[in-house]
C-alpha positions as CSV (number, residue, x, y, z in Angstrom):
1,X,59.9,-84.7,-59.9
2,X,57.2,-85.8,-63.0
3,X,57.0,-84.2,-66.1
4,X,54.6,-81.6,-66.5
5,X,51.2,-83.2,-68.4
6,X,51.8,-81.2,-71.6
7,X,48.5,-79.1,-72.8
8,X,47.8,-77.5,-75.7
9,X,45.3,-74.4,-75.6
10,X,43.8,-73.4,-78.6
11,X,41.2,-70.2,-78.7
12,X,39.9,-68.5,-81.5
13,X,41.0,-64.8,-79.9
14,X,44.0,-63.9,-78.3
15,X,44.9,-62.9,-74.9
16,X,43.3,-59.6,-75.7
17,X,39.7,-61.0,-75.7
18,X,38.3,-61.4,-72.3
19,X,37.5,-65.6,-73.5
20,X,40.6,-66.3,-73.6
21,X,42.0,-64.2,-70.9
22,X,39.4,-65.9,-68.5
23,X,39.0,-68.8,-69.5
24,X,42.5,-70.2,-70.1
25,X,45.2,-67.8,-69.6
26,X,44.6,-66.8,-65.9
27,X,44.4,-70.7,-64.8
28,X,48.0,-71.0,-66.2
29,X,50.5,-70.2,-63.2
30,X,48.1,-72.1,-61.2
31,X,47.8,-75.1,-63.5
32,X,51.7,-74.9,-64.0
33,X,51.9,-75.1,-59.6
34,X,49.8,-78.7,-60.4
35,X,52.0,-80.0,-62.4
36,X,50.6,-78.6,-66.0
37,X,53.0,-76.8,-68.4
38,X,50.1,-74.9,-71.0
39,X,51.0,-73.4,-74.4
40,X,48.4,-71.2,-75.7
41,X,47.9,-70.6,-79.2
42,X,45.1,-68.1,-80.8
43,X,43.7,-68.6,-84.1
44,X,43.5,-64.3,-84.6
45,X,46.2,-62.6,-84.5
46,X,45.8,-59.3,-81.7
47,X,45.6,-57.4,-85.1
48,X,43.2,-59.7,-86.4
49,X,41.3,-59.6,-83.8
50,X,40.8,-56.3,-83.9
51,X,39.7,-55.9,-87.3
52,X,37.4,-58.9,-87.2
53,X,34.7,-56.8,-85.7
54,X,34.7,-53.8,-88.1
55,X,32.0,-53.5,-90.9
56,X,33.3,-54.2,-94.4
57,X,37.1,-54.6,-95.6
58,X,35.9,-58.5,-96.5
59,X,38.9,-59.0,-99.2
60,X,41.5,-57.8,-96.5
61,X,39.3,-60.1,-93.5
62,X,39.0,-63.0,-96.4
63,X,42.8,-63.0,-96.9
64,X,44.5,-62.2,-93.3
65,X,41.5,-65.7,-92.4
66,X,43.3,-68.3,-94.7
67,X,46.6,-67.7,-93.5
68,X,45.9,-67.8,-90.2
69,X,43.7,-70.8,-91.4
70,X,47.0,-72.5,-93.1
71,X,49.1,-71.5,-89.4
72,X,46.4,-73.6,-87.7
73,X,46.7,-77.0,-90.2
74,X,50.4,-76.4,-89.7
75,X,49.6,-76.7,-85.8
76,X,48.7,-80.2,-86.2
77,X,52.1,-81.8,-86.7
78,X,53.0,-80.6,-83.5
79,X,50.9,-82.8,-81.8
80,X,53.2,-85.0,-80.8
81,X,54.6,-82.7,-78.4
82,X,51.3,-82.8,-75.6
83,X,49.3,-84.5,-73.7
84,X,46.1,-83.2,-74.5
85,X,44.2,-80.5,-75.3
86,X,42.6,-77.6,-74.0
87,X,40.3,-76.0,-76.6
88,X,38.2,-73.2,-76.1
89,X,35.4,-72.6,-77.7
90,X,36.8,-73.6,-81.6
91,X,40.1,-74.1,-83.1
92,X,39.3,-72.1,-86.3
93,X,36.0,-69.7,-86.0
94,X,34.5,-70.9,-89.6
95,X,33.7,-74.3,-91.0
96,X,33.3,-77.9,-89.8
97,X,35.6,-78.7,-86.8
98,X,38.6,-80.0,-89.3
99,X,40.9,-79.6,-86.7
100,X,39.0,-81.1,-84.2
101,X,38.5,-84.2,-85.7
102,X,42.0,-84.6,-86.4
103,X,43.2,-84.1,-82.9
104,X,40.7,-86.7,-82.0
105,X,42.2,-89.2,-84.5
106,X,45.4,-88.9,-83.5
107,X,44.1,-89.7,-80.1
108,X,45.0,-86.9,-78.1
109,X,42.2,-85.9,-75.6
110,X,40.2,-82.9,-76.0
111,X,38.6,-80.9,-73.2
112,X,36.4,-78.6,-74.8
113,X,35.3,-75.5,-72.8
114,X,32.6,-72.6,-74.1
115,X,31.1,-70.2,-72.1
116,X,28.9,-68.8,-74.9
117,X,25.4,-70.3,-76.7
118,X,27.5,-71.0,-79.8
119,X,25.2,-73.4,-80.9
120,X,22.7,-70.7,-82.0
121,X,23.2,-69.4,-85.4
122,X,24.3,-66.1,-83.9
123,X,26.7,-63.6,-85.6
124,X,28.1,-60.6,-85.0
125,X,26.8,-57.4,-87.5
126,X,30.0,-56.7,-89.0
127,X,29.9,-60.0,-90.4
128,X,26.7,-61.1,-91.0
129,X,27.3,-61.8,-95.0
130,X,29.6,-64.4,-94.3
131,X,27.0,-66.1,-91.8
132,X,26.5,-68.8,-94.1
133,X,29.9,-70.2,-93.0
134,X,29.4,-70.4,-89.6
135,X,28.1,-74.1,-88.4
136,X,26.5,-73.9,-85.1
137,X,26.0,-77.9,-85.7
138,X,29.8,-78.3,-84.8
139,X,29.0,-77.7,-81.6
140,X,28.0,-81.1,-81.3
141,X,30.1,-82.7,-83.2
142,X,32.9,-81.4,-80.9
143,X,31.0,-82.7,-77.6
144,X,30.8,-86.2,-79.0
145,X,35.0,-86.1,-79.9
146,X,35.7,-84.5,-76.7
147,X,36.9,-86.7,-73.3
148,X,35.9,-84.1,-71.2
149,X,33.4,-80.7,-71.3
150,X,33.6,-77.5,-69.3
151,X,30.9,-75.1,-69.3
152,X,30.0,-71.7,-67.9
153,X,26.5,-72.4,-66.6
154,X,23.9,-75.0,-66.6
155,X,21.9,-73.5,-69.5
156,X,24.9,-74.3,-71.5
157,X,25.3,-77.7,-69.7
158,X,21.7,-78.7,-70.6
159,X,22.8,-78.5,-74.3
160,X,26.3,-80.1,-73.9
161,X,24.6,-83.2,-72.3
162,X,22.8,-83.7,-74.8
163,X,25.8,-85.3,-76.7
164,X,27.8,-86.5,-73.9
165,X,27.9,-87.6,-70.1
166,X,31.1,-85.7,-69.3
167,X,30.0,-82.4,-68.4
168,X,30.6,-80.2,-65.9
169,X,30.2,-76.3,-65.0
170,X,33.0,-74.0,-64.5
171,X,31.5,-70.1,-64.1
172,X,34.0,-67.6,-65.7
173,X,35.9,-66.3,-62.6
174,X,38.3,-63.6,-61.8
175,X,41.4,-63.4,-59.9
176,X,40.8,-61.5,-56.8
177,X,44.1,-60.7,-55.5
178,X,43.9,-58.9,-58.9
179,X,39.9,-57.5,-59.4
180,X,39.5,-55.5,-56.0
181,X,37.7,-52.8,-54.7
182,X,39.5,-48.9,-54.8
183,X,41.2,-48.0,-52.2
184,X,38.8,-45.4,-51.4
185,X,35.7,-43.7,-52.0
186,X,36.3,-40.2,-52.9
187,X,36.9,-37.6,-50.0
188,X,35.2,-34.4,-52.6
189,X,31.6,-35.0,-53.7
190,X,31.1,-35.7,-57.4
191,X,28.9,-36.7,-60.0
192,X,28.5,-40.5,-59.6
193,X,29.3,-42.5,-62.7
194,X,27.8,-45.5,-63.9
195,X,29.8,-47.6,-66.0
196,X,28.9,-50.5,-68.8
197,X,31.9,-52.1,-70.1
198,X,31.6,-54.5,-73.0
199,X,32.6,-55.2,-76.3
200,X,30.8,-54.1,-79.9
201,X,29.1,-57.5,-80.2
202,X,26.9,-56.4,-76.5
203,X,26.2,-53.0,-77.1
204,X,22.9,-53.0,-78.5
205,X,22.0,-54.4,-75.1
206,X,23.1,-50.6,-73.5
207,X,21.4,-48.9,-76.8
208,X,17.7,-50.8,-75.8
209,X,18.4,-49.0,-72.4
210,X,19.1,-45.5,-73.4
211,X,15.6,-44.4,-73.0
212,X,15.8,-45.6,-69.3
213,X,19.2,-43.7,-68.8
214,X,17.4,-40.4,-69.9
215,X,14.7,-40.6,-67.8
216,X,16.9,-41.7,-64.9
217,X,19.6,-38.5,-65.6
218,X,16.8,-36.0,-65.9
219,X,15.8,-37.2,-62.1
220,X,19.2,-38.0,-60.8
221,X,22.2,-36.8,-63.0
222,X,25.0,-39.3,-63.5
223,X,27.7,-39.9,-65.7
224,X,27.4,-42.7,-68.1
225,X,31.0,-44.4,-68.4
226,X,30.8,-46.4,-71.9
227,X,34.1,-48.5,-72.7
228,X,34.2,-51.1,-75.4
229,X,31.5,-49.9,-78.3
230,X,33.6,-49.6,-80.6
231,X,32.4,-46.6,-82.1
232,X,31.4,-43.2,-80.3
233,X,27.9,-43.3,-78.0
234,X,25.1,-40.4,-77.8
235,X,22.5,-40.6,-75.9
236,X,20.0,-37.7,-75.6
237,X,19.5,-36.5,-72.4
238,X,22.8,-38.6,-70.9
239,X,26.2,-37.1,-70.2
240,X,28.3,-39.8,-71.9
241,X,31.9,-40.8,-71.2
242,X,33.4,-42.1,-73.7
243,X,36.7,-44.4,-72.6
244,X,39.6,-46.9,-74.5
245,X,39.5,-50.1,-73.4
246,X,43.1,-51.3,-72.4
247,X,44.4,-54.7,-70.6
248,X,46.5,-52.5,-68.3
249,X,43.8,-50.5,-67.4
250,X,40.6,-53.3,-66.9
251,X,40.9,-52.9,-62.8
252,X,41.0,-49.2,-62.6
253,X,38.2,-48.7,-65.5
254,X,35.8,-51.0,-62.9
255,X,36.7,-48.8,-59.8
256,X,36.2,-45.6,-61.3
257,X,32.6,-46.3,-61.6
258,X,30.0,-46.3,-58.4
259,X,27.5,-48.3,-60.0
260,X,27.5,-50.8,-62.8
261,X,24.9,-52.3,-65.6
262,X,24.5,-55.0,-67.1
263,X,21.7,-55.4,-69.6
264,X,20.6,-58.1,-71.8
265,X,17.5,-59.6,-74.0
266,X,15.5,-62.4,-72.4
267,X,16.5,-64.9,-74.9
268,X,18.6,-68.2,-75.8
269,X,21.8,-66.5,-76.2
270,X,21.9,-64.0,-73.5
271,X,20.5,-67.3,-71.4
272,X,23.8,-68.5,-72.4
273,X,26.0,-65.8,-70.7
274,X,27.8,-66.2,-68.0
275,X,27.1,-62.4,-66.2
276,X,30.8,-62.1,-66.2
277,X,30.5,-58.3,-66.7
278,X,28.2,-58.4,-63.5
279,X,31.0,-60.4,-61.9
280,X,33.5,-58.0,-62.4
281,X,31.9,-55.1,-60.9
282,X,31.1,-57.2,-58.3
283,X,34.8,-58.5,-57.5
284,X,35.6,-54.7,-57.5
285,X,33.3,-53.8,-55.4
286,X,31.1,-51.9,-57.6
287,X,27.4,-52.4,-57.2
288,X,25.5,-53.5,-60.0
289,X,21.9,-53.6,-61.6
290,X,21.7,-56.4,-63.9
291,X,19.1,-58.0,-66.6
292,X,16.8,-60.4,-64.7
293,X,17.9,-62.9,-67.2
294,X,19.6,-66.3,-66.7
295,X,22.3,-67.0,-64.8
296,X,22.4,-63.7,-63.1
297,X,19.4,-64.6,-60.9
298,X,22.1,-67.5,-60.1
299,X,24.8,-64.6,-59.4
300,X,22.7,-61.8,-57.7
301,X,20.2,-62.1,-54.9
302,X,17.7,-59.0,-56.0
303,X,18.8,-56.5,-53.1
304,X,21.3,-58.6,-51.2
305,X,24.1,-58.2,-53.3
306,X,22.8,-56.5,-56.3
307,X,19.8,-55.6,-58.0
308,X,18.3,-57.8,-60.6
309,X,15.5,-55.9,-63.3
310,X,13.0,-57.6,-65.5
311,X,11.8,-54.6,-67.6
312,X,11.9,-50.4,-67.8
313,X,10.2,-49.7,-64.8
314,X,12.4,-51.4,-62.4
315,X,15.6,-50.8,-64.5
316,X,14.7,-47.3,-63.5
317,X,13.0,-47.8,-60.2
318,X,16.2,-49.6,-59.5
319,X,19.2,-47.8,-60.8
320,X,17.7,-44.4,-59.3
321,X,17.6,-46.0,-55.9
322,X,21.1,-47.1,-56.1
323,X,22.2,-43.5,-57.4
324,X,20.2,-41.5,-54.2
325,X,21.3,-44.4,-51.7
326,X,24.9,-44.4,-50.7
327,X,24.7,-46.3,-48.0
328,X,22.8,-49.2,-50.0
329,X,25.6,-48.8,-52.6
330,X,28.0,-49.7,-49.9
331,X,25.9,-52.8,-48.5
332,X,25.7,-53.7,-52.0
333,X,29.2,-53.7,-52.8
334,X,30.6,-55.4,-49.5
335,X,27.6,-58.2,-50.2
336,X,28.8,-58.6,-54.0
337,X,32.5,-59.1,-52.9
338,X,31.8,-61.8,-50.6
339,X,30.0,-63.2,-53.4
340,X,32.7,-63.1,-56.1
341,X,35.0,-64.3,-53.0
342,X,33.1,-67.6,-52.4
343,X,31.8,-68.9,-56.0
344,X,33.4,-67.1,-58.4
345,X,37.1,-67.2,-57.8
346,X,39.8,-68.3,-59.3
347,X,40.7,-69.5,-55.6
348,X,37.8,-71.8,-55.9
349,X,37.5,-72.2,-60.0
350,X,41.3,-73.3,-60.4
351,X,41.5,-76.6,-58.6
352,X,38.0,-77.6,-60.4
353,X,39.8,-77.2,-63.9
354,X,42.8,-78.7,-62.6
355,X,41.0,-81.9,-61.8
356,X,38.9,-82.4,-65.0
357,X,42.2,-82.1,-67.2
358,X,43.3,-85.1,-65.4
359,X,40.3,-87.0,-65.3
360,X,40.6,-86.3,-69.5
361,X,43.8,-88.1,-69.4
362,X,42.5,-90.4,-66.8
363,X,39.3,-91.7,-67.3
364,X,39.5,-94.9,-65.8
365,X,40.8,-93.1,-62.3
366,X,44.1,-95.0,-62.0
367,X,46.6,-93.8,-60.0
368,X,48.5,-92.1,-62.7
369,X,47.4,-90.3,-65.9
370,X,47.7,-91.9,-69.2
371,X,50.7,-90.1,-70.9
372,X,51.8,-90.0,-74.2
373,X,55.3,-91.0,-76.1
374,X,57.2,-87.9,-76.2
């Protein structure tokens, strides 16, 4: 039997951030089956990670950042010891791409994967006074050191090949032995719940849509699950659920809602999203109305198997009809599933990855992948 091509995964966020979770960690077991053996390693911490996104405590943020900074540069005498590497999005969050650079000299390929416009000089308001050190323009300069690029949609790809040839698109996927619809709907009638699940960097997207919510509750009364704020949500005239956001809970938070949303801004950076939330309702079954914005008019087919809205009115029109209509709920949710089933995968997603990690060690398409000393 070969050795295992050896790959090392570097992310910014740990496991516990959906990124990572879905963009590198789930492919493992099947990369491992085709001959990979992947070692991730996160620039935060899980503790890190979760104070990265609260306002203030920048001495305690500044000082927990450097070490993790110094664990990184340590990283790089380990080299020796893969193949290649797998890096998501940035090996450390702040600064030039140090790291990256010095992979590249020691000649070790780099696939680089983002699924994110992080070419925009976009950060996140608990951090916006250290904006200055973020540098969008390494972006590039990772695309022109990279063997191979993996995006999430084509908006993203239309940037990427800009600075190289060697690009291809990989939409953020789920694994749907694992993502699947509830067992079954409830036998008592209930209040129907609409969920949004995000993170605190998205929800301004579900606070533009409050006003919509009222005037839809006031009509048709609903619960509004929130999950993933990170910090307690009011909305007048809205019954408000308020939930934690666990790992071992992600499946069962998307089936206990009946209808999802999904909103987002029309501009560059929700363009750059990869409607993975959407996805996700959709693998569970859980119809969804979503932003008419980028790559969800790739996703949904408006009333086939979602419902796509462009502004208030039809984010209304449209999540009202779904709340009155049970049996376009169902449609909807059957529709969706074969969606997720067919394109968005892991099934499907898996053997794509599988095969441009071996074309970045293999560029020439010989028989066997170039391999490094161990």
């Amino acid at each position: 039997m070969p050795e295992p091509i050896r790959v090392l995964a570097l992310s910014p966020m740990p496991v516990e951030g959906a990124g990572c979770r879905f963009r590198i960690a789930q492919f493992v077991p099947y990369l491992r089956e085709a001959g990979f053996e992947v070692t991730i390693s996160p620039f935060y911490t899980r503790e890190f990670f979760e104070l990265v996104y609260q306002p203030g405590q920048h001495v305690r943020k500044a000082v927990s950042f450097l070490s993790l900074a110094g664990r990184r540069l340590r990283e790089l005498f380990s080299l020796g010891d893969y193949d290649l590497v797998f890096l998501y999005r940035e090996a450390i969050p702040l600064g030039p791409p140090i790291i990256e650079r010095m992979i590249a000299r020691r000649g070790l390929p780099i696939v680089y994967d983002f699924d994110d416009a992080i070419f925009l000089p976009a950060v996140s308001e608990a951090n916006r006074s250290i904006s200055f050190l973020k540098d969008p323009g390494r972006v590039a300069q990772i695309l022109k050191l990279s063997a191979q690029v993996v995006v999430g949609n084509e908006f993203l790809a239309a940037f990427a090949r800009q600075h190289t040839p060697a690009v291809s698109v990989i939409p953020t996927a789920v694994d749907t032995t694992r993502f699947v619809p509830r067992a079954a709907e409830p036998v008592s009638p209930h209040e129907l719940v609409v969920g949004w699940i995000g993170s605190p960097t998205t929800f301004p997207y579900l606070e533009a849509l409050a006003p919509v919510l009222a005037q839809v509750a006031a009509r048709q009364p609903f619960t509004l699950k929130v999950s993933g704020a990170g910090k307690p949500v009011r909305f007048p005239g809205v019954r408000v659920e308020d939930v934690p956001w666990s790992l071992d809970d992600e499946v069962t938070l998307f089936n206990s809602c009946d209808a999802g949303v999904y909103p987002l801004t029309d501009d560059d950076w929700a363009r750059g999203k990869c409607g993975f939330k959407a996805i996700q309702f959709m693998a569970c079954g859980v119809p969804v109305v979503a932003a008419a914005v980028g790559v969800n008019r790739e996703i949904i087919r408006d009333g086939e198997n979602g419902l796509l809205a462009a502004n208030p009115a039809e984010w209304a029109e449209k999540l009202e009809r779904l709340l009155v209509d049970a049996g376009l709920r169902r449609r909807l949710a059957a529709t969706g599933r074969e969606t997720i089933e067919a394109r968005y995968s892991l099934r499907v997603t898996a053997p794509q990855l599988a095969a441009i990690l071996r074309k970045a060690l293999n560029p020439a398409g010989t028989a066997e992948p170039e391999r490094r000393d161990s």
